[in-house]
C-alpha positions in Angstrom: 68.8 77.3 8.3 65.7 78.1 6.5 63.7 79.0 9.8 66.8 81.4 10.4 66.4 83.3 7.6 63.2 83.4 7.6 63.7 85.0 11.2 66.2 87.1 10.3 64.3 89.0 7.2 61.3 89.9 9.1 63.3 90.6 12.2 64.9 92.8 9.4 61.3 94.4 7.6 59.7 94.7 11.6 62.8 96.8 12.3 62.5 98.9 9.4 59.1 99.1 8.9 59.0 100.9 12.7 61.8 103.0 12.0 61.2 104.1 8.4 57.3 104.7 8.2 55.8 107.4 6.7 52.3 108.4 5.9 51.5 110.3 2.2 49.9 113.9 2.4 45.9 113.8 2.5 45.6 110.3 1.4 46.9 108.7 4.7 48.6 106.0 2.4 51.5 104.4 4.5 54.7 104.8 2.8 58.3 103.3 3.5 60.8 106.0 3.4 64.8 104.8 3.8 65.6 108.2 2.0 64.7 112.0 3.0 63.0 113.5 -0.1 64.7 116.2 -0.5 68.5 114.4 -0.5 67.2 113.8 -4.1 66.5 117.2 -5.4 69.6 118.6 -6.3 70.9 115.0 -8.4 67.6 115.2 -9.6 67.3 118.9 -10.9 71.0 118.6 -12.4 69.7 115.7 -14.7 66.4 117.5 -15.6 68.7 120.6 -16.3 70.9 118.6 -18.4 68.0 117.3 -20.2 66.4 121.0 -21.1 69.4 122.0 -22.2 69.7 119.6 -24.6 66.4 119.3 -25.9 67.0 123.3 -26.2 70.0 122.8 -28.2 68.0 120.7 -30.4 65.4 122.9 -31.3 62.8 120.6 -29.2 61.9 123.3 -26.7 58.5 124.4 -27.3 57.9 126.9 -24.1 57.7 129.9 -26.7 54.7 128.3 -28.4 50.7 129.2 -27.6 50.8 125.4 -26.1 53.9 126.1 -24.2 52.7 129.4 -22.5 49.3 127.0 -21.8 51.1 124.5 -20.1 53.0 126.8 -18.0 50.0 128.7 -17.0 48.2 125.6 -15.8 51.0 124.1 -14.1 51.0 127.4 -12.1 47.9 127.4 -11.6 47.6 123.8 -9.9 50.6 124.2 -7.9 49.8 126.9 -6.5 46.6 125.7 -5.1 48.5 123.2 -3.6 51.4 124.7 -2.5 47.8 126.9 -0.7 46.7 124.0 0.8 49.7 122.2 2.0 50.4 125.5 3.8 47.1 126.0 5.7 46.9 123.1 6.5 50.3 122.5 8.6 52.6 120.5 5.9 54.1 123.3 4.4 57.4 121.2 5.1 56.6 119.1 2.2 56.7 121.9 -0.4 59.8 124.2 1.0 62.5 122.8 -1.3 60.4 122.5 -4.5 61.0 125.2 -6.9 58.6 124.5 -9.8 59.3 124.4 -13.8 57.2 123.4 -16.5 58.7 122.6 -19.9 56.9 121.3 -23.2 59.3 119.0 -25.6 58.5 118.9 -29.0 57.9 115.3 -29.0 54.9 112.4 -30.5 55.5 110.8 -27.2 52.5 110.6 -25.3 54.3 111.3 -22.0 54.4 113.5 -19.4 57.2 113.4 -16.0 58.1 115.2 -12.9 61.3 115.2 -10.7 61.9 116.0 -7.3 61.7 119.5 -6.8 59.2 120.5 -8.7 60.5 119.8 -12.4 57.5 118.7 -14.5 57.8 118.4 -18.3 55.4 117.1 -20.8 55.5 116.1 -24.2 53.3 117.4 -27.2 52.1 114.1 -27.9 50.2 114.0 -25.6 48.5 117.8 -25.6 46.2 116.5 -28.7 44.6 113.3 -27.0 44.2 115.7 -23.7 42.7 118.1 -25.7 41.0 120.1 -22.4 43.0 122.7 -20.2 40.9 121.0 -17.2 42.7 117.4 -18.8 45.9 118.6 -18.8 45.0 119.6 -15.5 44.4 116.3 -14.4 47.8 114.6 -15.9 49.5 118.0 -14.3 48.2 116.7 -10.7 49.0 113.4 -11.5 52.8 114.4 -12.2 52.9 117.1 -9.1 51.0 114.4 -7.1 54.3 111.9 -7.3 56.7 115.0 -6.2 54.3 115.4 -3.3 54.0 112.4 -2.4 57.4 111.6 -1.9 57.1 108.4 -4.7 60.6 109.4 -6.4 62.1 108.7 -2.4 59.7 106.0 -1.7 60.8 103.9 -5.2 64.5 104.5 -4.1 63.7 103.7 -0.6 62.4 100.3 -1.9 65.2 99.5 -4.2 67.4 100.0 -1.6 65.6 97.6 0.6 65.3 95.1 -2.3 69.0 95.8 -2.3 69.4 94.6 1.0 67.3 91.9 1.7 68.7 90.4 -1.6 72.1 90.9 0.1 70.8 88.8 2.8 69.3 85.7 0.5 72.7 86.0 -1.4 74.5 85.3 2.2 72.2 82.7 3.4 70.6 81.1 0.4 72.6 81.3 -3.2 71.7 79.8 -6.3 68.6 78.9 -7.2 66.8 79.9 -4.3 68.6 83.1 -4.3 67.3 83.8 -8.0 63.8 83.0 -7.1 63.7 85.5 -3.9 65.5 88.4 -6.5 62.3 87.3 -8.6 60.1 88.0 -6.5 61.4 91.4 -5.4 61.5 92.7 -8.9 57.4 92.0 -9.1 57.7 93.8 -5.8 58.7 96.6 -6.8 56.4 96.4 -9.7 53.5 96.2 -7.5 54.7 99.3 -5.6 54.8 101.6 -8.6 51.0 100.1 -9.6 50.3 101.8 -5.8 52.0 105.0 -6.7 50.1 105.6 -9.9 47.0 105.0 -8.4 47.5 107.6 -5.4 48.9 109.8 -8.6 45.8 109.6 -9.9 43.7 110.3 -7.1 46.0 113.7 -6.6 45.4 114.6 -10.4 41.8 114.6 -9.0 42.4 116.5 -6.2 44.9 119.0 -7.1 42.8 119.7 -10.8 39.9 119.7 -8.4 41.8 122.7 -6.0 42.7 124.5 -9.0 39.1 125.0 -10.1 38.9 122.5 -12.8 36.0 119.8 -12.8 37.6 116.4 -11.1 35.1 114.5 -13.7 36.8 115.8 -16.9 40.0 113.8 -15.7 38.1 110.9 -16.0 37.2 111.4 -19.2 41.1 112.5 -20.3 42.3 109.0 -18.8 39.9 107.5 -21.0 41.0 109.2 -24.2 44.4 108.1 -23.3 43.4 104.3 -22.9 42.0 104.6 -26.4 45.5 105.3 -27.9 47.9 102.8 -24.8 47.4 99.6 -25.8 47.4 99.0 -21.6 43.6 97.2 -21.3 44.6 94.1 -20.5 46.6 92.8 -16.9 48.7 95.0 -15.0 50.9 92.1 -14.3 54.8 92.6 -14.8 54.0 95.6 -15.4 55.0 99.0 -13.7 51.3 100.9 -14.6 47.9 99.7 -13.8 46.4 98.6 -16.6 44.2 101.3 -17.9 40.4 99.9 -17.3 41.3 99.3 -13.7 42.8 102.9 -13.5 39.8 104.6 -15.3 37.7 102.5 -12.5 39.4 103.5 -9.7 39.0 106.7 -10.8 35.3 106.6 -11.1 35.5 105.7 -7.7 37.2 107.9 -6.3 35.8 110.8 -7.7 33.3 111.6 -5.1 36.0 112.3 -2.8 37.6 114.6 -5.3 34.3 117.0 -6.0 34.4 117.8 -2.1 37.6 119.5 -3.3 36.0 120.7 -5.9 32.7 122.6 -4.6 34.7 123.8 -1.5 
């Protein structure tokens, strides 16, 4: 029984893995895609609309501020050296159903989001450890970089397989067994969002770096931020890199990002 199962889920991944395959813009990164990304926009825009209108109702909305006008102008400003790129460079199928929106919430969170279709909004918690236009730059890239790359239909994609091949234990295996194999999905899909933040980061690079802002000053913006995270320790169990490794891989990675930079 056990060698049928066995059988039967990588019969099951094989199949999907050549059906479903898809490959993230300019970093090549091989990504499993169950879900179209744009099937998601217009769920995804109604509950980023529902969110702005209350945070407007509220008072929270600080577009009509000197920091709100900033962070609109940079947004614009990175996307549309990417939108540039994509286009001359033959994926402009990637960007056709984004319609782009930047919103500041009056908030001490230190956060920042984005939703399919181009619905970024960050939180003035964060402007103060950012300090820089050129690092808000970088955690603007990082946030279009996930829209890009597909990551919000690439996480659902996942939990849908999880879904399934959980489906399958539960048929075959039960109990215990069953438990442990859920287990073991859920640090799955923890290990996929650690993947997705990193390729975030190396398109905050990139797209800062398109938009005429110096790659090496979002370097120094994620290492402002792990000064106030608390993250320096192990990224185990947990959905973000923790932030040494992050900062490294970005010091790594910059020399790719300055050819995007000096061009």
């Amino acid at each position: 029984m056990k060698n049928k199962i066995k059988n039967l889920l990588l019969l099951f991944g094989v199949t999907l893995l050549i059906a479903c395959t898809s490959t993230a813009p300019i970093t090549g990164r091989k990504q499993l895609k169950l879900i179209d990304d744009a099937s998601l926009v217009q769920s995804s825009v109604a509950s980023y609309n529902q969110l702005i209108n209350q945070t407007k109702a509220q008072g929270m909305l600080a577009n009509n501020t000197a920091n709100g006008r900033r962070l609109a102008s940079i947004g614009k400003r990175v996307a549309t050296a990417v939108e540039t790129y994509m286009v001359q460079n033959g994926m402009q199928d990637r960007i056709k159903y984004l319609n782009w929106e930047f919103n500041l919430i009056n908030s001490k969170d230190i956060n920042a989001f984005a939703m399919p279709g181009g619905k970024i909004a960050f939180y003035t918690g964060i402007l103060p450890i950012l300090k820089t236009d050129a690092a808000i730059a970088f955690v603007m890239g990082h946030e279009i970089g996930h829209v890009i790359g597909g990551h919000h239909a690439e996480g659902a994609s996942n939990q849908q397989l999880a879904g399934l091949a959980s489906g399958l234990t539960n048929i075959f295996v039960g109990g215990l067994t069953s438990s442990l194999v859920n287990d073991g999905l859920s640090l799955g899909l923890l290990k996929f969002n650690r993947t997705q933040e990193y390729e975030a980061d190396k398109y905050g690079l990139i797209f800062m770096a398109m938009a005429g802002y110096n790659p090496e000053e979002g370097v120094k913006a994620e290492e402002r931020m792990a000064s106030v995270s608390g993250n320096n320790g192990s990224d185990f169990a947990s959905t973000h890199p923790a932030s040494q490794k992050r900062i490294q891989a970005l010091k790594e990675f910059l020399p790719e990002a300055m050819k995007y930079y000096r061009k």
